[in-house]
C-alpha positions as CSV (number, residue, x, y, z in Angstrom):
1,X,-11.2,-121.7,-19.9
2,X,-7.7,-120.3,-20.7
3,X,-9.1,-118.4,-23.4
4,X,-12.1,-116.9,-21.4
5,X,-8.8,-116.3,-18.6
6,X,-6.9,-114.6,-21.0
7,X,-9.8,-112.6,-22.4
8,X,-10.5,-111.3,-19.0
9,X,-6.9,-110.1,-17.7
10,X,-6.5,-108.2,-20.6
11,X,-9.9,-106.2,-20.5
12,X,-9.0,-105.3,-16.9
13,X,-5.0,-104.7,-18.2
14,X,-6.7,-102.2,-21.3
15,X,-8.8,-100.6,-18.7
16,X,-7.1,-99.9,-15.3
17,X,-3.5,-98.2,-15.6
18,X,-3.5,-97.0,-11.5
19,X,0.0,-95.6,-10.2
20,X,0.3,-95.9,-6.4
21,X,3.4,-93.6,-5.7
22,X,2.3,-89.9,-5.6
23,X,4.4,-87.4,-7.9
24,X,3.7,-83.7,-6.3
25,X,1.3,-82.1,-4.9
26,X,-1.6,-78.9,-5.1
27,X,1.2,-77.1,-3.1
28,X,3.8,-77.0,-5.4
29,X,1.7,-75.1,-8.0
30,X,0.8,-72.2,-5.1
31,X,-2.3,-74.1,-4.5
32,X,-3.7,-74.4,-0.5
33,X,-5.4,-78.1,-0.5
34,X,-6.9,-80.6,2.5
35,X,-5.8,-84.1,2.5
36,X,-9.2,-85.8,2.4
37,X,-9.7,-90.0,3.5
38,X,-13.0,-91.2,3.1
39,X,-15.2,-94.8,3.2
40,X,-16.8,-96.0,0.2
41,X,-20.0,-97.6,0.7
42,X,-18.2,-100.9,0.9
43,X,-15.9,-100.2,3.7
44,X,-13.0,-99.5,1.2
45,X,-10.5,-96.1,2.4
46,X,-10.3,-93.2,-0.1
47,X,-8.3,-90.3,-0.5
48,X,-9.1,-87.7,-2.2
49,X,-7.5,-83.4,-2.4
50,X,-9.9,-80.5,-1.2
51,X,-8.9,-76.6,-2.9
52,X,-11.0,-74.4,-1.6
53,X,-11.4,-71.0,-2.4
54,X,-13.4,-68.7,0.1
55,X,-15.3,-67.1,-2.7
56,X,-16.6,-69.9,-4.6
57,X,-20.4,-70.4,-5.1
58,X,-20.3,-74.3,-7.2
59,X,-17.6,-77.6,-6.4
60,X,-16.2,-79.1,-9.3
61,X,-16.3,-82.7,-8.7
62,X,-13.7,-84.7,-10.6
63,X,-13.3,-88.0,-11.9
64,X,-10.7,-89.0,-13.6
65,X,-9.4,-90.5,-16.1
66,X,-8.0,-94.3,-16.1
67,X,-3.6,-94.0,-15.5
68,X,-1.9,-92.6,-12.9
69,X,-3.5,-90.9,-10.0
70,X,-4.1,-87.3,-8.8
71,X,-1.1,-86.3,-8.7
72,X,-1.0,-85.6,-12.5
73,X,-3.5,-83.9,-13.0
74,X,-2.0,-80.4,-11.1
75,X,-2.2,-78.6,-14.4
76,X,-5.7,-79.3,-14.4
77,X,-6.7,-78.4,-11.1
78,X,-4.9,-74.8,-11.3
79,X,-6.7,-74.0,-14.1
80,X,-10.6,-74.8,-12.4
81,X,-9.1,-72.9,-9.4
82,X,-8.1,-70.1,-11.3
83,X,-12.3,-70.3,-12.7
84,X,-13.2,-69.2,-8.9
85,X,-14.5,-72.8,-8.0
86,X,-13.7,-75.4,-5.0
87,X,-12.6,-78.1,-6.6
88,X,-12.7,-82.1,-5.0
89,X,-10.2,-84.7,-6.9
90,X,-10.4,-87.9,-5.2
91,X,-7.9,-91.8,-6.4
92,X,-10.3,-94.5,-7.2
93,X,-9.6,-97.9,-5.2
94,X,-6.2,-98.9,-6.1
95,X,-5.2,-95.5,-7.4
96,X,-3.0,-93.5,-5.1
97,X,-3.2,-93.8,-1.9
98,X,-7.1,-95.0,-2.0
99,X,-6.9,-99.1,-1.2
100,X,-8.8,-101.8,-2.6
101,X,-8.6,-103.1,-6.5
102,X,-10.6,-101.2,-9.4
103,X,-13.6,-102.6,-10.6
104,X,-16.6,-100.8,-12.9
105,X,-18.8,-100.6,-10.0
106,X,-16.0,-100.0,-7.4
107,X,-15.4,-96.7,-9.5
108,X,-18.9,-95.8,-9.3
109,X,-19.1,-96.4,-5.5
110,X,-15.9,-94.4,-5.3
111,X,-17.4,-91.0,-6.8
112,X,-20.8,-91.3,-5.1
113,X,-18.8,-91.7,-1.8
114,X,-16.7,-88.3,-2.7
115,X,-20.4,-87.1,-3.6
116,X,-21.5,-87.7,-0.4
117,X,-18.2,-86.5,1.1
118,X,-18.7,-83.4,0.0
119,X,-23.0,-83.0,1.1
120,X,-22.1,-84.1,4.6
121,X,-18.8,-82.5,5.4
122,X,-18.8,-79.6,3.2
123,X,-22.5,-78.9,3.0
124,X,-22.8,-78.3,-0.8
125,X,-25.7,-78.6,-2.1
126,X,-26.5,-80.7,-5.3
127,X,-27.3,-77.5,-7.0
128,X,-23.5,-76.5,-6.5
129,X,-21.9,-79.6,-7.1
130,X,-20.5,-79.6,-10.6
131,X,-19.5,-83.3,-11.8
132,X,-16.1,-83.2,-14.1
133,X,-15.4,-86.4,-15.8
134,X,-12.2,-87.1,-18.0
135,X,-12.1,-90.3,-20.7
136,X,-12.8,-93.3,-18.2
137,X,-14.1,-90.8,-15.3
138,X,-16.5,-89.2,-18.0
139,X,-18.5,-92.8,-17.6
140,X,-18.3,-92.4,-13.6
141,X,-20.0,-88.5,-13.8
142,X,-22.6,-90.0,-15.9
143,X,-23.4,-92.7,-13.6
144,X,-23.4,-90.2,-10.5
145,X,-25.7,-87.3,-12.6
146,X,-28.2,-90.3,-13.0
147,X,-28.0,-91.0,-9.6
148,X,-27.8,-87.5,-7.7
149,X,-28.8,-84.3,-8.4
150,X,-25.9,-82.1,-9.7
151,X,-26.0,-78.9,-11.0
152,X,-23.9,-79.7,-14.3
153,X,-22.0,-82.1,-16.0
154,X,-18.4,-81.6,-18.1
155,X,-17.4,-85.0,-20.4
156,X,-13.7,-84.6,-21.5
157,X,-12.3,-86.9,-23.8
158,X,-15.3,-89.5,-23.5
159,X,-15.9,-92.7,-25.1
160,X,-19.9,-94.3,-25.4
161,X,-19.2,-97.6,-24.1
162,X,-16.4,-100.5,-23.4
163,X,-17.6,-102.7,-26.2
164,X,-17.1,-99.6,-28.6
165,X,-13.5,-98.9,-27.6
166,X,-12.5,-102.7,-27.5
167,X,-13.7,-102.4,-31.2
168,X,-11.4,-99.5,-31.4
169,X,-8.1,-100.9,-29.7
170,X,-8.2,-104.7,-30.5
171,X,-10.0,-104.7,-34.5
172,X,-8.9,-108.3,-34.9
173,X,-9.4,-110.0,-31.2
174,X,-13.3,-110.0,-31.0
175,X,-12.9,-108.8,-27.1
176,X,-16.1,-106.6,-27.4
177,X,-18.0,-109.8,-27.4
178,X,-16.8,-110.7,-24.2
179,X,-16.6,-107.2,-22.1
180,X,-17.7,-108.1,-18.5
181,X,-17.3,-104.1,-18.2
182,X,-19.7,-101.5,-20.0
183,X,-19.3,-98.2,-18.5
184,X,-22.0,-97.4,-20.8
185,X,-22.3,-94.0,-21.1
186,X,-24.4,-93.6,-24.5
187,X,-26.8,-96.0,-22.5
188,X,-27.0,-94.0,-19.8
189,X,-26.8,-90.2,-21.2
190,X,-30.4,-89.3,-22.1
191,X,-31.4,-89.9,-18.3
192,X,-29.4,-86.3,-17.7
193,X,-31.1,-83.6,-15.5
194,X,-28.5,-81.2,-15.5
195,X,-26.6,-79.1,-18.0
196,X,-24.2,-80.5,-19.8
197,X,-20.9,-79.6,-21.3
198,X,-18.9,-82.1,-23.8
199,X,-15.2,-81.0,-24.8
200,X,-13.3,-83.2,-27.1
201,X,-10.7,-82.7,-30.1
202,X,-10.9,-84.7,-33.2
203,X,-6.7,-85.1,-32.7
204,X,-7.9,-87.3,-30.0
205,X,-5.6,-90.7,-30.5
206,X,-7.3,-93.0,-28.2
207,X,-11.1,-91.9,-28.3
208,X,-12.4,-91.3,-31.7
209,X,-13.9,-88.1,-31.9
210,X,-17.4,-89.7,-33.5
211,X,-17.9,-91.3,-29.6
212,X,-17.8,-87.6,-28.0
213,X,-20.5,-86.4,-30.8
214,X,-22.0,-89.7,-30.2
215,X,-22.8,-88.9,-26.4
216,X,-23.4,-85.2,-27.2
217,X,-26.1,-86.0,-29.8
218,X,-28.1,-88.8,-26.8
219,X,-28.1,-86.6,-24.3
220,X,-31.0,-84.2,-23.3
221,X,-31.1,-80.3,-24.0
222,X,-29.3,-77.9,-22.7
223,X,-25.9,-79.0,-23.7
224,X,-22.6,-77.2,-25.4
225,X,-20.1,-79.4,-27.7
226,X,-16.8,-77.8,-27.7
227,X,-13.6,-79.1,-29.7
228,X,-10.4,-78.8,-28.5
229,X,-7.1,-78.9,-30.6
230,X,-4.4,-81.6,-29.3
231,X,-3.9,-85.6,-28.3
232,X,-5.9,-87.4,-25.6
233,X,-4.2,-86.3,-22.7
234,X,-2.9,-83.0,-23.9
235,X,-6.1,-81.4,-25.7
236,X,-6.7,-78.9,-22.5
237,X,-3.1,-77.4,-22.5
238,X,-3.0,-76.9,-26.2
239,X,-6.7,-75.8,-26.0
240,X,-6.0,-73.9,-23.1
241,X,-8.0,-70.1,-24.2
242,X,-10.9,-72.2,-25.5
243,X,-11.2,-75.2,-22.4
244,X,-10.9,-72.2,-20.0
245,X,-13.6,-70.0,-21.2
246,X,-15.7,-72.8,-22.3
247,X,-15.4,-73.8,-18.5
248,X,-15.7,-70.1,-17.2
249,X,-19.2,-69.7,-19.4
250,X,-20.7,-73.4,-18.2
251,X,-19.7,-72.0,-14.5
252,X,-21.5,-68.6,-15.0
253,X,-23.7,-69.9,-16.6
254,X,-24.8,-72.4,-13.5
């Protein structure tokens, strides 16, 4: 029972790495945002960012990854502001200022409430909703696009399932055998209805490269498979001419 104990604390330690105390926000990068608090399905408060931008036609919709909250992802939001799109970044439970403890499904609840969010109060249609999912928020789009209708899907940095990455990060503790979380992506990815953009660099440290090309060759036509240059967290930045026009052609394209 220890063992089985054990086993599970550290397969929620290796997955959730959520930072409470906010660093900055959208306005110190020139950016105008709404504070946003919201109700997952299970009564649990979220908070999430709005950018708007008066001329934008789709919502960028993002998920991210599994440390910190959104307050470091700043970089990130300029640049799909800068594309000419709204863009929606919400905390999962326990991220941020969002309550509650993170859990596989909580994290799904979480972005289908931000979904919803953004049908009811902003009146975008699923057609102009673009899901954007980074490493562990790649697995949360996916579960949304085979929920909803969305109007594309980006994967940045994503893995194919828990079990595969436990194989990854613990080679000698047999973890993957005992994953209570799947966030099974490669499962999942072939139920697609939208188009679907995958960037990824084979510098990636954490997620092996083979996963991203993994997802990209399950999932349905029409799809784009773009490598980046640079680590994990840093591929965009380093990438940042290829991840922006990459971006700018999957938004036109929509």
């Amino acid at each position: 029972a220890a063992l089985w104990l054990a086993l599970r604390w550290l397969e929620w330690r290796s997955i959730y790495f959520p930072m409470q105390r906010m660093l900055t926000t959208p306005a110190e990068a020139g950016l105008v945002f709404e504070d946003v608090n919201f109700t997952a399905s299970d009564g649990v408060k979220l908070h999430g960012w709005h950018l708007p931008r008066t001329d934008a036609k789709l919502t960028v919709l993002v998920c991210h990854g599994n440390a910190g909250n959104i307050s470091d992802r700043i970089d990130k939001l300029a640049i799909f502001h800068s594309l000419g799109v709204n863009v929606f970044i919400f905390d999962y439970r326990g991220y941020g200022r969002s309550r509650g403890i993170p859990s596989e499904q909580g994290t799904y609840r979480d972005a289908l409430a931000a979904y919803a969010w953004l049908r009811s109060e902003k009146k975008a249609q699923p057609k102009q909703i673009v899901l954007y999912g980074e490493s562990l928020g790649c697995a949360v789009a996916v579960e949304v696009a085979t929920q909803r209708d969305v109007g594309g899907v980006v994967l940045e940095s994503g893995f194919t399932n828990v079990p595969d990455m436990a194989r990854v990060i613990y080679p000698i503790i047999p973890l993957h055998l005992a994953c209570r979380y799947r966030y099974d992506s490669l499962a999942k990815i072939g139920r697609l209805k939208a188009p679907l953009l995958i960037l990824h660099s084979p510098d990636d440290e954490i997620v092996p490269f083979a996963q991203g090309e993994r997802l990209f060759a399950a999932a349905p036509e029409p799809k784009r498979f773009v490598r980046l240059r640079g680590d994990h967290n840093g591929g965009f930045a380093v990438s940042e001419g290829v991840y922006r026009e990459a971006l700018r052609d999957f938004f036109r394209a929509l």
